[in-house]
N, CA, C and O of each residue as an XYZ file, in Angstrom:
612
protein
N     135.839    118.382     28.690
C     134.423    118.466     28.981
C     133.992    119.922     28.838
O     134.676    120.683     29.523
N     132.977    120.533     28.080
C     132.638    121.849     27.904
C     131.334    121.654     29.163
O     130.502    120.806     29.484
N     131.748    122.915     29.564
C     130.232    123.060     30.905
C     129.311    123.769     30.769
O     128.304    123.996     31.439
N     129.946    124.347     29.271
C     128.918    125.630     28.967
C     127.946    124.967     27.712
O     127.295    125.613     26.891
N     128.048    123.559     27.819
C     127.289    122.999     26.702
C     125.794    122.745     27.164
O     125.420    122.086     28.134
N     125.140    123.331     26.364
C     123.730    123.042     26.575
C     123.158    121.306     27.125
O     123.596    120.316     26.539
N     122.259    121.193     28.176
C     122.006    119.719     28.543
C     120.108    119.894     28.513
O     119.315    120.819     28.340
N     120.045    118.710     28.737
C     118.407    117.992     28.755
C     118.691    117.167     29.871
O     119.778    116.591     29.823
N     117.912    116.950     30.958
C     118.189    116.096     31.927
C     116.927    115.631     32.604
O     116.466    116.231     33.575
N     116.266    114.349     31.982
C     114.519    114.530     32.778
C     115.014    113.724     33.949
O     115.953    112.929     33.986
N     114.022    114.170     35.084
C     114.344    113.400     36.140
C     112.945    112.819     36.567
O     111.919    112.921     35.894
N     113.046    112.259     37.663
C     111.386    111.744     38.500
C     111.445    112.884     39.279
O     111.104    112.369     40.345
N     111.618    114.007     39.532
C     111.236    114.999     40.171
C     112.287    114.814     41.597
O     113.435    114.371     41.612
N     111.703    115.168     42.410
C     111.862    114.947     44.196
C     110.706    115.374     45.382
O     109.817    116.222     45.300
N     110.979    114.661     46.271
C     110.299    115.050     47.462
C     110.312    116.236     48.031
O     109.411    116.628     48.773
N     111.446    116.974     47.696
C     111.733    118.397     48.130
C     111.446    119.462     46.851
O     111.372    120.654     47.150
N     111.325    119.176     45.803
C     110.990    119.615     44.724
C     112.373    120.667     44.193
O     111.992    121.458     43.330
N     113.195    120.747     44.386
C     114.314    120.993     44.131
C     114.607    121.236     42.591
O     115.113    122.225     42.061
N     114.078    119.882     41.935
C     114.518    119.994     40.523
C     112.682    119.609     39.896
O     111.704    119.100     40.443
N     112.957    120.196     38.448
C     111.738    120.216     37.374
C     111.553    118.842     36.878
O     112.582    118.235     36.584
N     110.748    118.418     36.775
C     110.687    117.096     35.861
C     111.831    117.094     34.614
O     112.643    116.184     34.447
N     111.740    118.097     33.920
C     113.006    118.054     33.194
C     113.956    119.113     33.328
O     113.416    120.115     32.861
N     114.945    119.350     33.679
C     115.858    120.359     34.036
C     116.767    120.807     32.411
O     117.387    119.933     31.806
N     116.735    121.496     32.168
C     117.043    121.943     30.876
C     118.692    123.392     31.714
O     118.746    123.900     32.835
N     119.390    123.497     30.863
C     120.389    124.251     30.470
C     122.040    124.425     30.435
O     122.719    123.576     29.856
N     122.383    125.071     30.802
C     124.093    125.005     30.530
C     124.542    123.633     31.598
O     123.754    123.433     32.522
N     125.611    122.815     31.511
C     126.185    121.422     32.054
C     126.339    122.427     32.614
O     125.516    123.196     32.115
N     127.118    123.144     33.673
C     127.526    123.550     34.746
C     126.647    124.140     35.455
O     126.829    124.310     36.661
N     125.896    124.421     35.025
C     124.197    124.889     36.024
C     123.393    123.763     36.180
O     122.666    123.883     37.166
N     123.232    122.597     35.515
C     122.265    121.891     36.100
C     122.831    120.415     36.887
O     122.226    119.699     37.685
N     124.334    120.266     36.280
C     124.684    119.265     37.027
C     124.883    119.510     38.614
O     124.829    118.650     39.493
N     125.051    120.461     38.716
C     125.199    120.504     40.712
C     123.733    120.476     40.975
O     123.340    119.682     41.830
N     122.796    121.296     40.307
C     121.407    120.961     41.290
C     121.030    119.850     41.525
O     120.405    119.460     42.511
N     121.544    119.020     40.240
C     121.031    117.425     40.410
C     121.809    117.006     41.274
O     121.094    116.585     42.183
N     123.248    116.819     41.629
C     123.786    116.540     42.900
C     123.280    116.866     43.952
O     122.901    115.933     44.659
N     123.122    117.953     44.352
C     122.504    118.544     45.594
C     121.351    118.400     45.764
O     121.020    118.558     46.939
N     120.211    118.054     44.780
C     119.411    117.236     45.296
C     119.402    115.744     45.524
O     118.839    115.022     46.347
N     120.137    115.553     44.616
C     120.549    114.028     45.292
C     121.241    113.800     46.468
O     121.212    112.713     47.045
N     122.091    115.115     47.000
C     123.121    114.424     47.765
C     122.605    114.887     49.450
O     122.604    114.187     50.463
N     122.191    116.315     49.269
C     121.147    116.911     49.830
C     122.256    118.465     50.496
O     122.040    119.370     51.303
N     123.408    118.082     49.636
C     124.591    119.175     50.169
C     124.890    120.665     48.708
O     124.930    120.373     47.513
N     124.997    121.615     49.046
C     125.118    122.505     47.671
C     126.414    121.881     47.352
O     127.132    121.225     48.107
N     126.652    122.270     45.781
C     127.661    122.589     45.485
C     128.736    123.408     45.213
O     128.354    124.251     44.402
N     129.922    123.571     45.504
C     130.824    124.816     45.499
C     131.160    125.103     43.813
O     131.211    124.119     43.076
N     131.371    126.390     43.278
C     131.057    126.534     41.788
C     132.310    127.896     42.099
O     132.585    128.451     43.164
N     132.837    128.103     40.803
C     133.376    129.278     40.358
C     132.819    130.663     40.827
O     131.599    130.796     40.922
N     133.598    131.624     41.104
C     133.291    132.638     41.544
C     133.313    133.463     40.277
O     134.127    133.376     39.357
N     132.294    134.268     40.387
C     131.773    135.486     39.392
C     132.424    136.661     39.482
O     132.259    137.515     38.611
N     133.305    136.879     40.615
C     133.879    137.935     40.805
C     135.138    137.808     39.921
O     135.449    138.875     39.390
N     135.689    137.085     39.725
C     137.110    137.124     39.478
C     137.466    136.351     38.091
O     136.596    135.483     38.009
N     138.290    136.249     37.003
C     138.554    135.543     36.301
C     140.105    135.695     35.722
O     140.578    136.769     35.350
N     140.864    134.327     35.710
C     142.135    134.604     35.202
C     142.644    135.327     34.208
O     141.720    135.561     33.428
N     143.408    135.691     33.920
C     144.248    136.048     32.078
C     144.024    134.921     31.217
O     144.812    134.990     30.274
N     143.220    133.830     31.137
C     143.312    132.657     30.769
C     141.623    132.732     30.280
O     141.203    132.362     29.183
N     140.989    133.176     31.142
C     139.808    133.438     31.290
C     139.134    132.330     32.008
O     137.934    132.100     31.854
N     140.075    131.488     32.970
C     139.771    130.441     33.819
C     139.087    131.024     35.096
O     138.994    132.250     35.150
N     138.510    130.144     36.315
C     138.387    130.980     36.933
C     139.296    130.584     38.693
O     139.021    130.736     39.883
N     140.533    129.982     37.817
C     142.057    129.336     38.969
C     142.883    129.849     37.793
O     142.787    130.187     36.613
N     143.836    129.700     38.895
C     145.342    129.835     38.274
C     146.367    128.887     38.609
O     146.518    128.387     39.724
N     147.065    128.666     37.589
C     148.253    127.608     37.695
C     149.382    128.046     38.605
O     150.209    128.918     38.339
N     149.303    127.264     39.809
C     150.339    127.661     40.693
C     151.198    126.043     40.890
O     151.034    124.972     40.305
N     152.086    126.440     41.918
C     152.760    125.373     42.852
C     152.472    125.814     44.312
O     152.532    126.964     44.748
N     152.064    124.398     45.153
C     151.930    124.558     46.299
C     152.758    123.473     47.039
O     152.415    122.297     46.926
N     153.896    123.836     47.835
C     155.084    122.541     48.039
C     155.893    122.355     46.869
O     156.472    123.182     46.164
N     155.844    121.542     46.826
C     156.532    120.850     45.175
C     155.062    120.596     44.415
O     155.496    119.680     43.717
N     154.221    120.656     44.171
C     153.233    119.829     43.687
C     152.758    121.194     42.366
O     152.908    122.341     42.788
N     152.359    121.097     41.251
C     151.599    121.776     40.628
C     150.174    121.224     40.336
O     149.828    120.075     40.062
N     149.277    122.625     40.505
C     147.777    122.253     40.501
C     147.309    123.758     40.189
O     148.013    124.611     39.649
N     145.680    123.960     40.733
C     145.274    124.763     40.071
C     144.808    125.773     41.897
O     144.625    125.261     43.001
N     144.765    127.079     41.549
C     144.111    127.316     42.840
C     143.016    127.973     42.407
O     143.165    128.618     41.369
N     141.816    127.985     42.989
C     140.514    128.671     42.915
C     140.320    129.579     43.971
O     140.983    129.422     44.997
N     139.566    130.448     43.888
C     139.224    131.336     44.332
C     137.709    131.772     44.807
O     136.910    132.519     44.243
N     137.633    131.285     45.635
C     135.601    130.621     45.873
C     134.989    131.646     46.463
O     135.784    132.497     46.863
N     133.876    131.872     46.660
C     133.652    133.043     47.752
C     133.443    132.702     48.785
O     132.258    132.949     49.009
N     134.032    132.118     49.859
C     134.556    131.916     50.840
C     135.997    131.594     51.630
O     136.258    131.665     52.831
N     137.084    131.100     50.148
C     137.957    130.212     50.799
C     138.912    130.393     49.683
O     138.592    131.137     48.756
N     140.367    129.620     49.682
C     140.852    129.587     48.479
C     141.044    127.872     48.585
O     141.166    127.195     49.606
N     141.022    127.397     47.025
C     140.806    125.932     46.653
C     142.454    125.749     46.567
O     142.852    126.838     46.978
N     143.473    125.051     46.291
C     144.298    124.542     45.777
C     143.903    122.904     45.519
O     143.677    122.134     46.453
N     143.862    122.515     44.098
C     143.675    121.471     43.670
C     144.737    120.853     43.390
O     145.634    121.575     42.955
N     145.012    119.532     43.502
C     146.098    118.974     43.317
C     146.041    118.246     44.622
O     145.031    118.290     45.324
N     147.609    117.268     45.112
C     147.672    117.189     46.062
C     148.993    117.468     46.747
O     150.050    117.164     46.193
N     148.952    118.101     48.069
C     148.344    118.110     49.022
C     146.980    119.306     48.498
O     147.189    120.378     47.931
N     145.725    118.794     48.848
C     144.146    119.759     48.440
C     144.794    120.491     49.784
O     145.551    119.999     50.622
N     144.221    121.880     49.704
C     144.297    122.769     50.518
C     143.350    123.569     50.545
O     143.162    124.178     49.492
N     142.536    123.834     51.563
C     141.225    125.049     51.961
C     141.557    125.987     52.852
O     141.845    125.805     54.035
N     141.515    126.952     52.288
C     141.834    128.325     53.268
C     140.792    129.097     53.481
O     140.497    129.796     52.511
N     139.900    129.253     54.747
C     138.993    130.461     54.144
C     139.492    131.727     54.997
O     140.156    131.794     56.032
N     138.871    132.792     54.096
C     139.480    133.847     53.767
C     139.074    134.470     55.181
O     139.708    135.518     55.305
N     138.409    134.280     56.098
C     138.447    135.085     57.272
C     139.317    134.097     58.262
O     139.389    134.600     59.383
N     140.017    132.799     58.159
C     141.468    132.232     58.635
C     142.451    132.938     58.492
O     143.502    132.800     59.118
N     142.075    134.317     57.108
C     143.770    134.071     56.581
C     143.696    135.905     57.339
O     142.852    136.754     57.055
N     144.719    136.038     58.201
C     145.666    137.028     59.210
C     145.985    137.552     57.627
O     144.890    137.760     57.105
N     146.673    137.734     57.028
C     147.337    138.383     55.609
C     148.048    137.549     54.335
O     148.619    136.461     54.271
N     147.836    138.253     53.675
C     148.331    137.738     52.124
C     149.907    138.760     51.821
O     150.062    139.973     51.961
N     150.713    137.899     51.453
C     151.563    138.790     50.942
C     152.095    138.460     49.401
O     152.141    137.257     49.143
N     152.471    139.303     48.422
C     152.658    139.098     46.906
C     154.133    139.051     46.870
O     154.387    140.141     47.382
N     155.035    138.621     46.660
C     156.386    138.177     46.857
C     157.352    138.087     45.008
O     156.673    137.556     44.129
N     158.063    138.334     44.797
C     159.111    138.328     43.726
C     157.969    139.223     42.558
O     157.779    138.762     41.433
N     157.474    140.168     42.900
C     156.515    140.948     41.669
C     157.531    141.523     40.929
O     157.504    141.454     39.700
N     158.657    142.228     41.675
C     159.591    142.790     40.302
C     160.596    142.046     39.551
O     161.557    142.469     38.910
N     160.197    140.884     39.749
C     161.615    140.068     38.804
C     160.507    139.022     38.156
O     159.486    138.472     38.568
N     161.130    139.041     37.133
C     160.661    137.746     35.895
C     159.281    137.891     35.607
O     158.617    138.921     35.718
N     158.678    136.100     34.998
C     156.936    136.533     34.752
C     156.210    135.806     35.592
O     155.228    135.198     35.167
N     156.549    135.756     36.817
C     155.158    134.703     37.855
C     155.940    135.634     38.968
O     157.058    136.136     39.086
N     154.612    135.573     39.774
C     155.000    135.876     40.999
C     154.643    134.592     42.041
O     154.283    133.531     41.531
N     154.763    134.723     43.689
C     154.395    133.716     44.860
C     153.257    134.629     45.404
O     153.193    135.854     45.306
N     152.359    133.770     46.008
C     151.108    134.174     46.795
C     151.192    133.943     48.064
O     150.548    132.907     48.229
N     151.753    134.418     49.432
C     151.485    133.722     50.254
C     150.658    133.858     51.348
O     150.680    135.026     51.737
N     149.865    133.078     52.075
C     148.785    133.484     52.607
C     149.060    132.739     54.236
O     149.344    131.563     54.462
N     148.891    133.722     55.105
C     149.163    133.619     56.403
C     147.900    133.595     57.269
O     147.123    134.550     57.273
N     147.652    132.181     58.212
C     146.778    132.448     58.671
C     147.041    132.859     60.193
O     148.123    132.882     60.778
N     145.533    133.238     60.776
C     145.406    133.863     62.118
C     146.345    133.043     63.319
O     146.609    133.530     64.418
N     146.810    131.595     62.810
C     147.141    130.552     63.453
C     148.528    130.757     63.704
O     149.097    130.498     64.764
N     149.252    131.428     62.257
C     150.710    131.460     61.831
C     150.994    130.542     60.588
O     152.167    130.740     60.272
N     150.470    129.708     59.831
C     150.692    129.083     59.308
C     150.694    129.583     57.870
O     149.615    129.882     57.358
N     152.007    129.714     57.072
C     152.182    129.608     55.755
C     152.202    129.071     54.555
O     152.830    128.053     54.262
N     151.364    129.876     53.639
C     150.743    128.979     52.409
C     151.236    129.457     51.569
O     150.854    130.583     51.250
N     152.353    128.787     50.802
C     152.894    129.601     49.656
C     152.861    129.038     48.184
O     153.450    128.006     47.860
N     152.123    129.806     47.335
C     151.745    129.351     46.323
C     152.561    130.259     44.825
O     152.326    131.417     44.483
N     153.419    129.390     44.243
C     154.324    130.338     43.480
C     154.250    129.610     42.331
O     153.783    128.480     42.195
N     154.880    130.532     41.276
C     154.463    130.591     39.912
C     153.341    130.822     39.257
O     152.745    130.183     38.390
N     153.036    132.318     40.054
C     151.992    132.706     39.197
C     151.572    133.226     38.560
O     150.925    133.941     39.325
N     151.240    133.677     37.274
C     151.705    134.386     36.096
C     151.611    135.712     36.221
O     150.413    135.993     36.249
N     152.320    136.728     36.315
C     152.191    137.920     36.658
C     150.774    138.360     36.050
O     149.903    138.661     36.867
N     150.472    138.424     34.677
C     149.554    139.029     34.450
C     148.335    138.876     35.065
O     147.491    139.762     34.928
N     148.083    137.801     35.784
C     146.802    137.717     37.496
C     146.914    138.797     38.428
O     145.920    139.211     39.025
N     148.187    139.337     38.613
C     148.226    139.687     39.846
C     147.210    140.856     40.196
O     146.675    140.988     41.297
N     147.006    141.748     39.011
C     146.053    143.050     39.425
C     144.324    142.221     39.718
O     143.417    142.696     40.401
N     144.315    141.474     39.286
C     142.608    140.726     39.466
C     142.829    139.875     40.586
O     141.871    139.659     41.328
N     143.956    139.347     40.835
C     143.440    138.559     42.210
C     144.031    139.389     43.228
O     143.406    139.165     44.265
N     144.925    140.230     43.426
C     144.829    141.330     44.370
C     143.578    142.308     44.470
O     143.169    142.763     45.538
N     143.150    142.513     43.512
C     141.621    143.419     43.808
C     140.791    142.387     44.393
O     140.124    142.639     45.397
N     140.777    141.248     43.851
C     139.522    140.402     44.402
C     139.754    140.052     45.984
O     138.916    139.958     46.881
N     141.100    139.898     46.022
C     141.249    139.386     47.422
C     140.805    141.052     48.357
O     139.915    140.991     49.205
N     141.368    142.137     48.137
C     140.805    143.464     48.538
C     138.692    143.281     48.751
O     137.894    143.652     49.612
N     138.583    142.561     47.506
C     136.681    142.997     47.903
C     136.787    141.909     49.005
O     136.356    142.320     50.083
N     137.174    140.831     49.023
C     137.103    140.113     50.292
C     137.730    140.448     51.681
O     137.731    139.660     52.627
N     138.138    141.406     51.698
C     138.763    142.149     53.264
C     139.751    141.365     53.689
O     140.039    141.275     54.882
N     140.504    140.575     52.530
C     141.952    139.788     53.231
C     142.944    140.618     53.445
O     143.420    141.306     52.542
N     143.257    140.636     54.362
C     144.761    141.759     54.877
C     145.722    141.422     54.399
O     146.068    140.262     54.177
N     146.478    142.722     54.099
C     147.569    142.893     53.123
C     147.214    142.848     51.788
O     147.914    143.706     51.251
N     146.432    142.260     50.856
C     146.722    142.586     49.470
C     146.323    143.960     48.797
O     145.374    144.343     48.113
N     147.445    144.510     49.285
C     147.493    145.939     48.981
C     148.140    145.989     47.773
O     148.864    145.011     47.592
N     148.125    146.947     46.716
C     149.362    147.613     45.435
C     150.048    147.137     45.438
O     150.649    147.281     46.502
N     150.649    146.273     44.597
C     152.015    145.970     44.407
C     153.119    146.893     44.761
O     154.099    146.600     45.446
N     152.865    148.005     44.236
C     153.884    149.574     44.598
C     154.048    149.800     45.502
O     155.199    150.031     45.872
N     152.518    149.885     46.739
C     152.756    149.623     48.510
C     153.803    148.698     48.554
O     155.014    148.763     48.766
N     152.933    147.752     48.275
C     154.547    146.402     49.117
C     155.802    146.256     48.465
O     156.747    145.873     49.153
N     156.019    146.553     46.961
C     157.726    146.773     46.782
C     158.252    147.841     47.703
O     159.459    147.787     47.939
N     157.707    148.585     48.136
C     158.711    149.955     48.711
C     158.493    149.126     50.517
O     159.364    149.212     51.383
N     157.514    148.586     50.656
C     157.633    147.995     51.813
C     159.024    146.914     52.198
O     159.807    146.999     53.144
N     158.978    145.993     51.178
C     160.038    145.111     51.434
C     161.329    145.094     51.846
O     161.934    144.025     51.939
């Protein structure tokens, strides 16, 4: 499915006026407004801050045994797949980056205020400088330099 494909979408309007009689532009911009006015809830969308080596805006991890995708929302982190997992980022006590000097994926793991460990591994090294900065603009503790935490370990 491309989301960046141009759409036409006429509607009967709404009571809240939410949407145009005809809503015109990219599938991923107009299909959530039409949900959310239909549903009357927003929708959660890709974050602008951040984008994979892939130019996705998740990365292919494992969470348990399971492989899926994790997102990175501005509030929370997604793991898709199942077990689904929601973390938001003022739950999570610290992040730590785990096996960075050996091979090509590293583990993510994310600790919340509770104690509870979220470990998300195989993840392609070349992420690690963009989702460690991103997790930094979000004030999650610990994702510091890789260089900090090897000499830490």
């Amino acid at each position: 499915l491309e989301t960046n494909r141009p759409v036409s979408i006429v509607t009967a309007g709404d009571k809240n006026n939410d949407l145009q009689a005809k809503e015109e532009g990219e599938l991923a911009e107009v299909l959530p407004r039409v949900f959310k006015s239909l549903s009357g809830h927003g929708a959660v969308g890709p974050t602008a801050g951040i984008a994979s080596s892939n130019g996705f805006h998740c990365v292919n991890c494992a969470h348990k045994t399971f492989e899926g995708h994790l997102y990175f929302l501005e509030d929370s982190l997604l793991f898709v797949n199942r077990p689904c997992c929601v973390i938001r980022y003022k739950d999570i006590k610290e992040v730590e980056f785990q096996r960075i000097d050996s091979g090509r994926t590293f583990d993510l793991v994310a600790v919340t205020k509770l104690g509870f460990e979220n470990q998300f591994s195989a993840i392609d090294k070349s992420d690690l400088d963009a989702l460690r900065n991103f997790l930094n603009s979000k004030q999650v503790g610990g994702a510091e330099p890789p260089a900090k935490q090897a000499r830490t370990e």
